[in-house]
N, C-alpha and C positions, 0 to 999 in steps of 0.2 A: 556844289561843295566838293571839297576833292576827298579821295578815297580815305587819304592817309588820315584825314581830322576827324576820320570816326574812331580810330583808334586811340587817338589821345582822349576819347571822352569818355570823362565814368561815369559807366551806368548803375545808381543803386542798387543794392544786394536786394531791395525789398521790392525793388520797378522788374528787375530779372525776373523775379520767383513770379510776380503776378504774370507775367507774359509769358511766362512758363502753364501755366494757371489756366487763362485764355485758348492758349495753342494747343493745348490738350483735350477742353472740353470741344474745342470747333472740331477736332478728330473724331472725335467719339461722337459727336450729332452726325458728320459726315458719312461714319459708319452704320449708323442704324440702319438705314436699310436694309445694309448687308446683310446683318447678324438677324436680322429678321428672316432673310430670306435662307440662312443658313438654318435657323430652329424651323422653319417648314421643312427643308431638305432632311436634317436628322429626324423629327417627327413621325417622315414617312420610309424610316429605315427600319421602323418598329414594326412587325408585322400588323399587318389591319383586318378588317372585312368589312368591305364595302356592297354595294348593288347595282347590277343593269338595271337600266330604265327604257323600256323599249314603249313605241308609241303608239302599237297597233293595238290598239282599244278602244272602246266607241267612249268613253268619257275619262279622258286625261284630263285631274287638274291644271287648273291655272298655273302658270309658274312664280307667281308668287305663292301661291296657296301650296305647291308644290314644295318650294322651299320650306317653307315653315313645317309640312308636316315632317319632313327630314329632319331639319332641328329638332323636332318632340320627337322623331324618333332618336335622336341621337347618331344619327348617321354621317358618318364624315366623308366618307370619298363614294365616289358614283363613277359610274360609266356611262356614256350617254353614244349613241350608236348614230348621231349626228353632230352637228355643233347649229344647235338650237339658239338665235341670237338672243330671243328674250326668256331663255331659263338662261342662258349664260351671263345677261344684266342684273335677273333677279339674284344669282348667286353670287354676286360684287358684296364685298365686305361681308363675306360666311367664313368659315372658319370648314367650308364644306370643298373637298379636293376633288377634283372634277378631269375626265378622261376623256375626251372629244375624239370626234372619229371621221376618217373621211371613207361615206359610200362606196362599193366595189365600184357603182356604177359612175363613180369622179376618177376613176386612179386612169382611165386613158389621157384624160386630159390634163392632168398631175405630172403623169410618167413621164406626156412629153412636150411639156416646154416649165422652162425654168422658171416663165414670169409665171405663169400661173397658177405655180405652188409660191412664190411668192405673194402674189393677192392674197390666195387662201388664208394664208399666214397672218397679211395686214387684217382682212377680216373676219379671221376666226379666233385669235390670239393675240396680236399687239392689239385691238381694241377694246378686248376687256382685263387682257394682264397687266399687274399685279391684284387688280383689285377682287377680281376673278381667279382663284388659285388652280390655273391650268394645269397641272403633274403631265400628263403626257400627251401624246397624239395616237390613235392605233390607225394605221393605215391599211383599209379593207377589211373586212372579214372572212376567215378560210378561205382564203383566194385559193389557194395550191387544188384544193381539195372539192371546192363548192364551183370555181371561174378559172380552171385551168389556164384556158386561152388567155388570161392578162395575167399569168404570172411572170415573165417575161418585162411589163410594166411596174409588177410591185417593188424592187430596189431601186432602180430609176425615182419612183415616186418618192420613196423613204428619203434618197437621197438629197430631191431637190427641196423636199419641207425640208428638211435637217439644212442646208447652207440657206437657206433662208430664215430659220432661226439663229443661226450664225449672223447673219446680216443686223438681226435684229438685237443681237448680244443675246440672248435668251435659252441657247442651244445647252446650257451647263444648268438649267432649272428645267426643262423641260424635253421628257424624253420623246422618243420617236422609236416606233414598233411595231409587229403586223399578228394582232392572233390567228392560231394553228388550231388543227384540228386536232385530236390525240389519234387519227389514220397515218400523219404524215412519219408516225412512229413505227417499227413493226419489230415483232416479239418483244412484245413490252412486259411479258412475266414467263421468268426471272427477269429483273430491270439489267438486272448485269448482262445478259445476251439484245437489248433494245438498239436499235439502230434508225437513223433515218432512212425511210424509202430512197432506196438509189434515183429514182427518177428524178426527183426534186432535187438533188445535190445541187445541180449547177446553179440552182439557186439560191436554196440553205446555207452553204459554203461561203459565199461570198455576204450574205447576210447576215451569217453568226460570226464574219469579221467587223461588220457596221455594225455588230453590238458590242463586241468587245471593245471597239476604238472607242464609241460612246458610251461605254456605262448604261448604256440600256438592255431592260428586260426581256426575256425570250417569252415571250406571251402565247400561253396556253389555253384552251376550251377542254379542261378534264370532266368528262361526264363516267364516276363507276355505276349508275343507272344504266347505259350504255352496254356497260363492262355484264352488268349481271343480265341485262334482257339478252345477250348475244352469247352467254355462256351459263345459261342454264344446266344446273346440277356441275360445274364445275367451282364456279366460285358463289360460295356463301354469300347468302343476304346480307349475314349481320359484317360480314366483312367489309359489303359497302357501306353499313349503315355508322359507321362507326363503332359498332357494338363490343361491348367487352367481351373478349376471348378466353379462352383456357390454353393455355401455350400450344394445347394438341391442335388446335384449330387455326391459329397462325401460322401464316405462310412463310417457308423460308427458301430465301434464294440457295440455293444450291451450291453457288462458285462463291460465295461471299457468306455464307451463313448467317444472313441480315435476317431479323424476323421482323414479318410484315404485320402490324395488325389491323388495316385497314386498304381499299384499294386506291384510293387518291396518294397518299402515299408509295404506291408502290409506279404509278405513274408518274408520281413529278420527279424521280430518281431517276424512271424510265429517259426523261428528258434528258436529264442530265450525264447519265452514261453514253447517250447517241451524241450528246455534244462532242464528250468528251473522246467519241471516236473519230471526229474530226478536229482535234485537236483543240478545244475550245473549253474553257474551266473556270472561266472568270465571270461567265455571264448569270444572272439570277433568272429562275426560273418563277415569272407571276399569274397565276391563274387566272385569266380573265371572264371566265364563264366556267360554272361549277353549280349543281342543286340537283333537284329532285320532283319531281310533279305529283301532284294533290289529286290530281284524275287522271282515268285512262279508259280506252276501250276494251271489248272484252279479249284482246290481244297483248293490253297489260293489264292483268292485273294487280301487280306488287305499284302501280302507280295511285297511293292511297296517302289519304291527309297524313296517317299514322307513320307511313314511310319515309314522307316527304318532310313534317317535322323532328323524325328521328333525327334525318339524314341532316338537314342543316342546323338545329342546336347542339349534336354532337359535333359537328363541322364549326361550329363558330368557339365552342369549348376547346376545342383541339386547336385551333389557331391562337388562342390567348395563350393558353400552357405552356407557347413556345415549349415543344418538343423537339422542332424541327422535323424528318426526316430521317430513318436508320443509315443513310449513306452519308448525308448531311443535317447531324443533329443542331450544329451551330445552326441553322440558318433554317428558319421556319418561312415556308412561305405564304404573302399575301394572297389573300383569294377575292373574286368580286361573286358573288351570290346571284343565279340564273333563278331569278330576276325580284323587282321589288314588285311588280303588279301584276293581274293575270293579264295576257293580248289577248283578251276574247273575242278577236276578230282575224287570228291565224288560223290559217286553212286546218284540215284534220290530218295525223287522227286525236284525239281530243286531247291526250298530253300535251301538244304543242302550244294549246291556249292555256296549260294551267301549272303552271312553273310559279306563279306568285307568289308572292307573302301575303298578298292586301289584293283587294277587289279597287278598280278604279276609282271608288271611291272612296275609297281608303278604310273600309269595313278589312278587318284581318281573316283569312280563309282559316286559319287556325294560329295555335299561339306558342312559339317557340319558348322552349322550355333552357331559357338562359342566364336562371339564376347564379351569380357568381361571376359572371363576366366581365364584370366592371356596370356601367353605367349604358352602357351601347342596347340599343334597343327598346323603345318604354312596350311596345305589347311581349312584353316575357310574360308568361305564366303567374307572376307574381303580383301584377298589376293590378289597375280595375279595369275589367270586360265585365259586358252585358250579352244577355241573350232578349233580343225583340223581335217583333214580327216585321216581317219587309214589308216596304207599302206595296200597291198595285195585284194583292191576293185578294178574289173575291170573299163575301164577307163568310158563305156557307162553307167554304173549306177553312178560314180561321178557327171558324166555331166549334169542328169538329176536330181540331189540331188543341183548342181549348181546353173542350171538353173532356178530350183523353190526358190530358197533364193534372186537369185539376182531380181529376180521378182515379184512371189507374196508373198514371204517373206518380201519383200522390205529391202532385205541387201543396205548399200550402197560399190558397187563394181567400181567406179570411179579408184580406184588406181590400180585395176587390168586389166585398157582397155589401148592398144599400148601406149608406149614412154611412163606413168605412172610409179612411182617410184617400184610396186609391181606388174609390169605387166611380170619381169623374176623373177623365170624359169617359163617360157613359156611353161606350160602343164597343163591338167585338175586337178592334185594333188594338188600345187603349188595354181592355183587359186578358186581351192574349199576349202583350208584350209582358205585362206582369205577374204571369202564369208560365212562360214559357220561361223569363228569368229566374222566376222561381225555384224551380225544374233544373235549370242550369245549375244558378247555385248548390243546389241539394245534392248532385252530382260530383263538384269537387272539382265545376266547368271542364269534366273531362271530355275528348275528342268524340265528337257522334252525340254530345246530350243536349246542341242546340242547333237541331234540324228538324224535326214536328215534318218530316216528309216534305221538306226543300220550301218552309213556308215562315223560315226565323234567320236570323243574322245575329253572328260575334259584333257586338260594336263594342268599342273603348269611350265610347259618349253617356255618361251620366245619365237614365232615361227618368231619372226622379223627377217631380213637377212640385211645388207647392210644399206643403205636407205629406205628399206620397214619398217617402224612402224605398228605394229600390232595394231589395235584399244586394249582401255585396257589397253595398255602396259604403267607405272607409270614411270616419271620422275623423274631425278636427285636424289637424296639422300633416298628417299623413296623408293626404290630398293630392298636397301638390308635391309632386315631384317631377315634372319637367323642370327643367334649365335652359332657360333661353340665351339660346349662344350668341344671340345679337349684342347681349348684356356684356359679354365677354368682351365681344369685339369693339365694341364701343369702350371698354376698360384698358385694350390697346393703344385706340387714339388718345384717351385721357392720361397714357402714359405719354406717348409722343409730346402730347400737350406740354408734359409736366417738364420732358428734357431739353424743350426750347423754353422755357418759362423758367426753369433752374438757370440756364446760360445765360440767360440774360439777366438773373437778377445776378449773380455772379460777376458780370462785368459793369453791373452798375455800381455795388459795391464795389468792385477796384479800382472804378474812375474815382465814386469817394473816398477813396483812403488813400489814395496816389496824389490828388490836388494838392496836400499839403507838402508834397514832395518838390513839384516842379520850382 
């Protein structure tokens, strides 16, 4: 047909408007993806806190079981200090943001040759993205500072993952980065006099221009645990702890008259003014490791449950508050929390196995006190926890762990004496679990009131049986409060569902109301 006879044909005002109709919705299905992948990208503009997951401990969950108990906690982005294929399958269709990492001891082979950060890429990242919400790649750990000798290899490495996420289109959803130690810094208080170590320049420099040009993070390991073991009688405890100050007690910089009231704070400014002495201003600074340890030997002792949940429930309060930073109020930064489980098979000295939140089995070492924070977290203080007896304690030290609660503890054990609703099973386990939770409760489950001399456990498991009610234990509707985000996510598909299932009834109606046209 020739060109011009399209011209002379009219086409209905009312055949126009539906093809108008048509061509709009096929835009809009075409773009969802995008706009999908756009609301994760703003999602994680919001400041977060997330957790390390490291794997040196003799009983890691499953990863499915693994996943799930992150959903009841509420926990959305993690760090994982490898790229784990099957927690990275289990985490396919979560709503859980996830940080994958390549070993110090990969980056020779990363650094030098291009296909084989390529591989990496195909099988650490294009096989389970999007379904898997990969956020970044951190390549190394403390190389500068921990692996000298292959610092030399860490840009090389950065750069061949990063054009290989370029290959794969993926490099504008997913960052590339290297965390730092808080050494690679020096005089970091006052932050205004903080500088990078000249020695690493030739490296830092050319690095914190591959963050600028990508939009990626300058990844940090702030520990003010660190800060206060190595500066005793200089800086206050409650300074690390978060603790509320009296203005006398806040630190202030001197050439900037900022006042500090915490020391994480006064380090991640620290970051940012040594950037900023290399001329560098655009890059956000995220803390990739950050907490507090639950034990210590007798060389620490401010390494105390009491310390440790000071220090990360005011830390997870102060990240929601967006306050930001006295240098940089606008801009609060993301923290990931060192760590979500104890390694109790890292060497000593005994702080190093005890940074957790949760014992591998996901028994909680203590219970962050993070009323108000939204919904993040179900072991807050608020919840329901138990106190029971661990299994594998002989029966004669139970008995006398019993003995003293139902006594000069003054538990009340009435429901565990004969013909009493919790008086079966009839053994010392059975009635020291509900003598020691008793104990608990009566307490206010405050920190130190369920240990009976290292022979009881915090559990968030119901330990009622039958008839026996557990003191504690929360009636009728106020139960349940998990959220199961698989529900969520599956409410996603069932939208996708609904906007190909809308366009298509849409054009079926236009076919019926057009027919009588033609």
């Amino acid at each position: 047909m020739p060109v011009t006879s399209m011209s002379s044909t009219t086409v209905p005002p009312l055949l126009s408007f539906f093809f108008i109709v048509i061509f709009t919705l096929s835009i809009s299905a075409k773009s969802w993806p995008l706009s999908q992948d756009n609301k994760i990208q703003e999602q994680d503009r919001d400041p977060f806190v997330g957790f390390n997951i490291g794997t040196d401990l003799s009983s890691l969950l499953p990863p499915p079981d693994l996943v799930k108990f992150l959903q009841t906690q509420k926990i959305n982005h993690i760090r994982l200090y490898d790229a784990d294929p099957d927690l990275l399958k289990a985490l396919s269709k979560t709503k859980i943001r996830v940080i994958i990492s390549v070993p110090n001891n990969q980056l020779l082979a990363i650094g030098s040759s291009n296909a084989t950060a390529a591989s990496w890429i195909g099988r650490n990242v294009v096989a389970y993205y999007p379904e898997t919400l990969i956020t970044a790649i951190s390549v190394g750990d403390e190389v500068l500072t921990t692996v000298p000798s292959s610092a030399p290899l860490l840009l090389p490495a950065i750069e061949s993952l990063y054009n290989a996420l370029v290959a794969s289109n993926l490099h504008t959803l997913i960052k590339v980065s290297t965390p730092h130690a808080a050494s690679i810094m020096m005089d970091t208080f006052p932050p205004s006099q903080a500088y990078f170590n000249q020695t690493w320049l030739s490296v830092i420099t050319p690095l914190l221009r591959f963050l600028s040009k990508t939009g990626s993070p300058l990844m940090m390991n702030l520990y003010p645990y660190y800060v206060y073991m190595q500066n005793k009688g200089v800086v206050p405890l409650d300074n690390c702890l978060f603790e509320p100050l009296t203005p006398a007690k806040e630190m202030v910089d001197p050439n900037t008259l900022l006042h500090y009231t915490n020391v994480l704070d006064a380090m991640v400014d620290a970051a940012y003014v040594s950037m900023k002495n290399l001329n560098v201003s655009d890059v956000v600074v995220l803390v990739t490791e950050t907490g507090w340890p639950s034990s210590g030997d007798k060389q620490e002792p401010h390494a105390t449950i009491d310390n440790a949940d000071t220090y990360n429930s005011n830390l997870i309060k102060h990240v929601f508050d967006r306050t930001g930073t006295p240098l940089h109020p606008e801009m609060t930064p993301s923290v990931y929390i060192y760590e979500l489980f104890n390694e109790d098979k890292r060497a000593p000295p005994v702080s190093e196995a005890s940074w957790g939140l949760f014992y591998g089995n996901t028994t909680p070492i203590y219970l962050l006190h993070v009323s108000g924070s939204g919904t993040f977290l179900a072991n807050d203080t608020t919840n329901k926890t138990y106190c029971v007896a661990m299994d594998g304690v002989d029966g004669k030290t139970l008995q006398a762990a019993l003995d003293w609660a139902c006594g000069p503890g003054r538990a009340n054990c009435s429901e565990i004496q004969p013909g009493e609703s919790c008086y079966q099973p009839n053994n010392v386990k059975g009635h020291a679990s509900f003598a020691f939770n008793s104990y608990y409760q009566k307490e206010g489950r405050a920190s130190g009131s369920c240990d009976f001399k290292g022979v009881a456990m915090i559990t968030t498991t119901d330990p009622s049986h039958g008839s026996c009610i557990f003191p504690g234990r929360k009636v009728g509707n106020k139960t349940q409060t998990v959220v199961n985000s698989t529900q969520v996510a599956a409410g996603e598909t069932s939208s996708r569902s609904f906007s190909r299932g809308f366009c298509a009834s849409v054009m079926i109606l236009v076919t019926c109301v057009l027919l009588p046209f033609w």
